[in-house]
N, C-alpha and C positions, 0 to 999 in steps of 0.2 A: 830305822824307820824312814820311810818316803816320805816328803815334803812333795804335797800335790804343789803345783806351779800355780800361781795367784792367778786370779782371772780380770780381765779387763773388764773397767765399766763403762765402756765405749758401748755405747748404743745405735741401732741402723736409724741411717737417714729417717726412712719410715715411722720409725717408734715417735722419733723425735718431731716429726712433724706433727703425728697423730696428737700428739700430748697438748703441743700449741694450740691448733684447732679447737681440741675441746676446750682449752681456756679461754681462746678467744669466743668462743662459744656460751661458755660460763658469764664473762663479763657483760655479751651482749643480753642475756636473757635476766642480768641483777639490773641494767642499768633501764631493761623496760619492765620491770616489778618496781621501780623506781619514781615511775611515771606515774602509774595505776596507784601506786601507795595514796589514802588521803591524809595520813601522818604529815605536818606542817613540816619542812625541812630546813633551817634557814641558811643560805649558801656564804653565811658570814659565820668564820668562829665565834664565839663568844667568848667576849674579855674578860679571863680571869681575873682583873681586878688586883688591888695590892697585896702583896702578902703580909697577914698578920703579923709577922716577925719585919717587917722594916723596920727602919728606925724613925724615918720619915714621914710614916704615912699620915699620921692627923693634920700635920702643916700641907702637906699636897691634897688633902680633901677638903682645909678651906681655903687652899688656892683656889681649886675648881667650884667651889661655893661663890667667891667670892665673884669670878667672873659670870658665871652664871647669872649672879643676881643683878652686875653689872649690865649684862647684851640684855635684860628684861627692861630693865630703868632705860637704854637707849631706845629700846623698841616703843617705850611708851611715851617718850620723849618725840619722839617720830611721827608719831601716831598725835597727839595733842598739836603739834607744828601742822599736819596738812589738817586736818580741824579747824585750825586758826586760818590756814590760809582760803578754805572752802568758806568759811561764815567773810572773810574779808571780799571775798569775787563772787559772792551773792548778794553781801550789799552794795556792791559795785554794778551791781546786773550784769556781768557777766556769770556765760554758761560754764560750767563745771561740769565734765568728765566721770561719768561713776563707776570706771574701770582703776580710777584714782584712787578711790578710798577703799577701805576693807571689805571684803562684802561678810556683813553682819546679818543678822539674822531680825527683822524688822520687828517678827509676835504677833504679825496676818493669820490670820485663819477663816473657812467657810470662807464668806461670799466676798469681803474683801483683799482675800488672798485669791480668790478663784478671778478676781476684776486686774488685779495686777500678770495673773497668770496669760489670763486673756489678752493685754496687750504685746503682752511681751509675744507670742504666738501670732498674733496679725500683724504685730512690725515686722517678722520675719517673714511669713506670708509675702506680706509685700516688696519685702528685698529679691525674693526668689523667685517672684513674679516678675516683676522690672528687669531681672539679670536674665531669664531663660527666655525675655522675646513671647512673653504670655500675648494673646488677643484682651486686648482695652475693651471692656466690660460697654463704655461706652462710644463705641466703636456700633454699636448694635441698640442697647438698651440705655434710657436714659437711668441714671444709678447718683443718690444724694442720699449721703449720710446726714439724720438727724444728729447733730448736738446739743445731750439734753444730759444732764449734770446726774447722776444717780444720788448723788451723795453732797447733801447741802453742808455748809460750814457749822451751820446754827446748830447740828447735829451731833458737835463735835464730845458736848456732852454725855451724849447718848450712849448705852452699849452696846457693843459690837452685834449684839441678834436685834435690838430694836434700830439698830443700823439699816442692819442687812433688809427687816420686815418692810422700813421706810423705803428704802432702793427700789425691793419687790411690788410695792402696789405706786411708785411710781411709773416702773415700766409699763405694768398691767394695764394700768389705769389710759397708759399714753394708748397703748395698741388696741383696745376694747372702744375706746372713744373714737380714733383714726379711722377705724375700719368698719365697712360695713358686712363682711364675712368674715369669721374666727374659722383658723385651720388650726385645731390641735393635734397634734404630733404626739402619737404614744407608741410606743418600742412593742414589737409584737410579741419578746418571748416576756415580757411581765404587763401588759395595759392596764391592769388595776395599782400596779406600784405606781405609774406615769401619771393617774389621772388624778385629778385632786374635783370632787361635787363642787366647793366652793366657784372653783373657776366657772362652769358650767351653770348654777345659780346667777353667777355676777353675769354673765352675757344674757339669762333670760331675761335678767332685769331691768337691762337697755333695749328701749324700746327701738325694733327693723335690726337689729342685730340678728346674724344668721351664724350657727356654729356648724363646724363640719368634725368628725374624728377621721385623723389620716392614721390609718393602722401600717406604721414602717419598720423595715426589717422582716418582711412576710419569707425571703430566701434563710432565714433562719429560724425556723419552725414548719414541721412537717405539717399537710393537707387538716389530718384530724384533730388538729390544734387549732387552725386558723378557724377552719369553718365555724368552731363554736361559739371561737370570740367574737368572730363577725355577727353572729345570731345575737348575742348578747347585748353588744355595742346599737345594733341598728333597732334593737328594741328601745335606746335613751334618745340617741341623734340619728343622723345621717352619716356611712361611713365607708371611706374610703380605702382598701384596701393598695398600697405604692408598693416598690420597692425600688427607693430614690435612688442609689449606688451600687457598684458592684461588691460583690463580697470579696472581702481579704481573702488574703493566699493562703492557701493550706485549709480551710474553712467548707465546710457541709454545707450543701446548697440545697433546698426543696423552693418546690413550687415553681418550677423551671417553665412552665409554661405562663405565669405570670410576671413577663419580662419586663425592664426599664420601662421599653418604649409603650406596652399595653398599658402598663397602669399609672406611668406619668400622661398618655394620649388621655384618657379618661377622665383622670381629675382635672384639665386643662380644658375639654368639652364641657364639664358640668360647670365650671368658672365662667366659659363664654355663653352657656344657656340663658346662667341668671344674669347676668352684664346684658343680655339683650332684652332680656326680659322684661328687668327692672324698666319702673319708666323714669329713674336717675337722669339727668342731661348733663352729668357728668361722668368723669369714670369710675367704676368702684373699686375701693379699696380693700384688698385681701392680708389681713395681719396673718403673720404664722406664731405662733405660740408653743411651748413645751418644754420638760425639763432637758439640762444641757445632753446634747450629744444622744439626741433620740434622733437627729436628721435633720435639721428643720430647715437650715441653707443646703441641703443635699435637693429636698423636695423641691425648694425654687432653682434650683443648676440642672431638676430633672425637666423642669417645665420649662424654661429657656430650652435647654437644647431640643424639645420637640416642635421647636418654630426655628429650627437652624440654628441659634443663637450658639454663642460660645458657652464650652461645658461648664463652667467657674464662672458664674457671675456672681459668686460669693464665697470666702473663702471658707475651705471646710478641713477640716483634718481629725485625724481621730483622738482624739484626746478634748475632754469640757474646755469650752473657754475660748474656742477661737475667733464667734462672735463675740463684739464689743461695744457695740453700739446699736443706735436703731439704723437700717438700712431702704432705704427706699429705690425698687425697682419698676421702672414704665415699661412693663409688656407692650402694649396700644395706647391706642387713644380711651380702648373701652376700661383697662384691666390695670391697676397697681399692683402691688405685694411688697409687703411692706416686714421685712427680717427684723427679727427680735433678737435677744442674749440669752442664752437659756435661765430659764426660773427654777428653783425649787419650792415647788408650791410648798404651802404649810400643809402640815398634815391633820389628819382628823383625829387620827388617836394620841392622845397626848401622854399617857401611859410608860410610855418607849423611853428608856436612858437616853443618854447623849453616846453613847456607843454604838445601842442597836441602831439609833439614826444614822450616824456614820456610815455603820455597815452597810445598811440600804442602798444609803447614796453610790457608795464604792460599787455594788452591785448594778445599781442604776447605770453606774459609769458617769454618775454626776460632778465626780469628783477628779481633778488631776491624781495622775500618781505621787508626784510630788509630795502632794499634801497629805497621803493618806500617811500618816504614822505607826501605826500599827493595824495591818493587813487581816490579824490572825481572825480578829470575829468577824471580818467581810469570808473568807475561806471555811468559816465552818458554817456559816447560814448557806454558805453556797453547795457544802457538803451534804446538807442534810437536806436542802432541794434537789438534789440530782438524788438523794438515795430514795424519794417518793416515786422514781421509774426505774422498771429493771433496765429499759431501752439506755437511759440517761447516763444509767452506774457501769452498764459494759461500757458504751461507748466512753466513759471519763475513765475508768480502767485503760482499755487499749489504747489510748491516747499518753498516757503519762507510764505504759506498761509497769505497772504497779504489782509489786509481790504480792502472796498473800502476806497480811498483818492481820495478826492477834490482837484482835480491838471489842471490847464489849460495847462501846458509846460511840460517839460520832467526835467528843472531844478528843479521846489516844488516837484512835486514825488519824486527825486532821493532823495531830503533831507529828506520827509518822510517816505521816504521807507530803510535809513540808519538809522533814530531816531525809527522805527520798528525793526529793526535787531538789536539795540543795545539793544533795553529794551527784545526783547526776549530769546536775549543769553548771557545776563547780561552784556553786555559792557558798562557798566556806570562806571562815574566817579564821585569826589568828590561833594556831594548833591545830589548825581541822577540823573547828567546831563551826557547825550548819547554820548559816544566813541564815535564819526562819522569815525575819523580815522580806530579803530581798526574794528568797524564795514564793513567798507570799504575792509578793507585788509582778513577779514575773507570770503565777495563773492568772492574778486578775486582768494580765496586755492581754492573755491567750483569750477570758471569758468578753474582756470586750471586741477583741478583732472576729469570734463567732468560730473558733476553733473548740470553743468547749459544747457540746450538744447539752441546749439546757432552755426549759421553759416552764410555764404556770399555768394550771387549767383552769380554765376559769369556776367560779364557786357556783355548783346550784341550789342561791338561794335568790329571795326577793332584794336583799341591800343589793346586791351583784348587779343587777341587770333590770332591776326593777323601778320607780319612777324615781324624780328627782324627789329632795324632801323637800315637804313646803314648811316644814315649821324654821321659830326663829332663828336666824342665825345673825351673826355679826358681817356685815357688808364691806367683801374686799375692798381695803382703800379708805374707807371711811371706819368711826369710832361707833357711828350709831346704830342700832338696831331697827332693821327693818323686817317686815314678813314678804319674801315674795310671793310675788301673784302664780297663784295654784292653776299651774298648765295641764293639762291631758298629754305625755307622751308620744302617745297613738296619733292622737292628731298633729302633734309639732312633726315628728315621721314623716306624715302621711304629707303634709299641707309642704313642707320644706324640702321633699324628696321632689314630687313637683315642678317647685321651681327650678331646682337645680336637672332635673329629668333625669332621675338616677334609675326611674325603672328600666331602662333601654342600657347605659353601663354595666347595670346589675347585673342583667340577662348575662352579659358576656362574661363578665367578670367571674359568676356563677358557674357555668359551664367549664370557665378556664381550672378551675378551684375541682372541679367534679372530675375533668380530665385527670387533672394531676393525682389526687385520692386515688382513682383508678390507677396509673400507673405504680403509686405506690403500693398499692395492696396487691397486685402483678408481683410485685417483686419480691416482697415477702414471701409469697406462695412459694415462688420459684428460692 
């Protein structure tokens, strides 16, 4: 028998390349399934630990006990010594460093967490000011901050909401007596959330007080939303439609033909009518009022800059709280204006948990992110707002390009529509399991910078838009019950429009509103 001759396992160059290739090929397509994975991976072994069969190991586990409890007792030893030496260089009068001590968690919340939040925001402000070569405020405008205490000591018994009520009809109280024109500042895509009757009662009830409603944020809400709040509004007061600031980046803009400069020139005309009107022989004083972060130092920086002045004659930024005090700015000789802190007025219906209040506020954007602690019932009140428009629910669809989910209620969507936001913007936590929190807190930057398309239409009923109530109520600021004096509407309108010569703004302002409608429903067609 033949013995075939053994065959070589020598392979051509070629084979041999090909082979490598595909591995290097293989590794490269595990190691970006690797990336994409949201499987938590952690790039540290994990320490097997002793093995049950040592001999040693109970004495090695209270070694590590023991020292362990050891570095806690230093640490708390450490922590008592700079204590002692912070109480020792405060009864010294000397200043103490707060980068020194631990930062602990103080138990602030609502208004005197939103007072601390607030300085801390305009001390920065001001640093960033002074570093970048900002134009000095008064360089142009004379500019005096009041110093006036919100929070008395005698108070110290008090708690924390009849704190905060105390603070609120201090400021009130200050701005409604100072001035002889109230500008209320309410948010165009909610005006009934912003506005609170009591406020509106307590100005009629100071005798030559004048109130105006500035309707701001009008670049975020389309033509046939505004129009009808404006019908609405000018049926109680006299009202202003601004749009103080530009809109954030990435953000839906309407009413483009109702720019900065038309409806800050406007409101700035009807303030110098009644200034000249008035036969005052001094100048008058225009308070601005509103809850936080509806605009209200936006609308004074819009009125400044249409007399040249510098853009920032007050600081603004997006987030509540970055007024902190009362602010006083000289226009002229004829015209003050005088910046508030934002309020949360008290509400009418008292009904409402401590939650659904939160959430309001949160939606209001009254509130720092900071503070909101849990997010989830501010995201579903906002859910179940956008699902009253089919306009509101695509465009919040396209926007966060949301799968379909299998959801019978508005509560399983919201949960999977946060456990989608977190896996697509990485808010995961330890294992892979979804931020809900932070996923939460990151729609609500989006819904206050005007990236989410979202608003309120107004109610048609008589409470809506219909007069003020003359029955009794408890009188802002004070304890006692008064009835105010039963005004005609119609005529406060008529009599107060007048002064201020709104019917000649209105014309314009009307037409600008009628243009833009028109081009909106152009576009739709098309």
């Amino acid at each position: 028998m033949r013995v075939r001759k053994r065959t070589s396992k020598r392979t051509s160059t070629r084979m041999r390349e090909g082979i490598k290739k595909k591995a290097t090929a293989h590794r490269r397509k595990e190691r970006k399934q690797a990336k994409t994975d949201v499987t938590w991976k952690s790039k540290h072994k994990k320490d097997p630990g002793i093995p049950s069969n040592f001999p040693y190991k109970q004495k090695i586990l209270e070694e590590i006990e023991a020292k362990k409890m050891k570095d806690m007792e230093e640490r708390r030893l450490a922590r008592e010594a700079k204590q002692r030496a912070r109480e020792q260089a405060l009864a010294m009068g000397q200043a103490v460093a707060d980068e020194d001590m631990e930062d602990e968690d103080d138990g602030k919340s609502g208004l005197a967490a939103l007072a601390d939040f607030a300085q801390q925001a305009a001390a920065e402000y001001d640093g960033n000011a002074h570093g970048s070569g900002m134009v000095d405020a008064g360089d142009n405008y004379e500019t005096k901050e009041l110093d006036i205490d919100f929070y008395d000591n005698d108070d110290e018994g008090d708690s924390e909401l009849e704190q905060s009520r105390k603070a609120y009809d201090k400021i009130f109280k200050t701005v409604v007596d100072a001035s002889d024109v109230i500008l209320y500042v309410l948010d165009a895509r909610d005006p009934e959330g912003t506005r609170s009757r009591k406020v509106e009662q307590a100005v009629l009830q100071s005798q030559g007080k004048r109130l105006i409603l500035i309707l701001n944020k009008i670049d975020l809400v389309p033509p046939y939303v505004l129009e009808p709040w404006l019908n609405v509004l000018k049926s109680s007061f006299p009202t202003i439609p601004i749009r103080a600031a530009p809109g954030a980046t990435n953000s839906t803009s309407f009413n483009k033909k109702l720019t900065q400069s038309v409806t800050a020139n406007a409101l700035l005309e009807a303030l110098k009518t009644y200034s000249n009107n008035s036969n005052l022989k001094r100048s008058i004083v225009v308070g601005v009022i509103g809850y936080p972060n509806v605009g209200k130092s936006s609308v004074i920086n819009a009125i400044t800059s249409r007399r040249g002045g510098p853009s920032k004659v007050c600081p603004v930024g997006n987030q509540a709280g970055v007024t902190t005090s009362l602010r006083e700015i000289k226009i002229d000789n004829k015209l003050k204006i005088l910046d508030s802190p934002g309020i949360c007025f008290p509400g009418e219906v008292k009904a409402k948990t401590k939650v659904e209040q939160e959430a309001e506020l949160a939606l209001l954007n009254a509130l720092p992110p900071k503070f909101i602690l849990d997010p989830y019932p501010a995201i579903l009140m906002l859910v179940k707002r956008l699902s009253q428009s089919d306009e509101m629910t695509e465009s919040f669809k396209k926007l966060y390009e949301i799968p379909p989910i299998p959801a019978n209620d508005a509560d399983t969507f919201t949960k999977h529509f946060l456990i989608h936001i977190a896996r697509k913007r990485g808010r995961l936590g330890k294992g892979g399991i979804p931020n809900l929190a932070s996923a939460g807190l990151s729609v609500l930057n989006d819904w206050r910078d005007g990236k989410i398309l979202g608003w309120v239409l107004p109610k048609a009923s008589k409470e809506a838009d219909g007069e003020v109530s003359t029955t009794q109520t408890k009188s802002i600021g004070t304890g006692t019950q008064q009835a105010p004096q039963k005004v005609e509407q119609t005529t406060i309108v008529s009599e107060w429009s007048k002064e201020f010569d709104l019917d000649g703004l209105f014309g314009s302002l009307d037409a600008a509103i009628g243009a833009a409608n028109n081009e909106d429903g152009d576009a739709n067609m098309e």
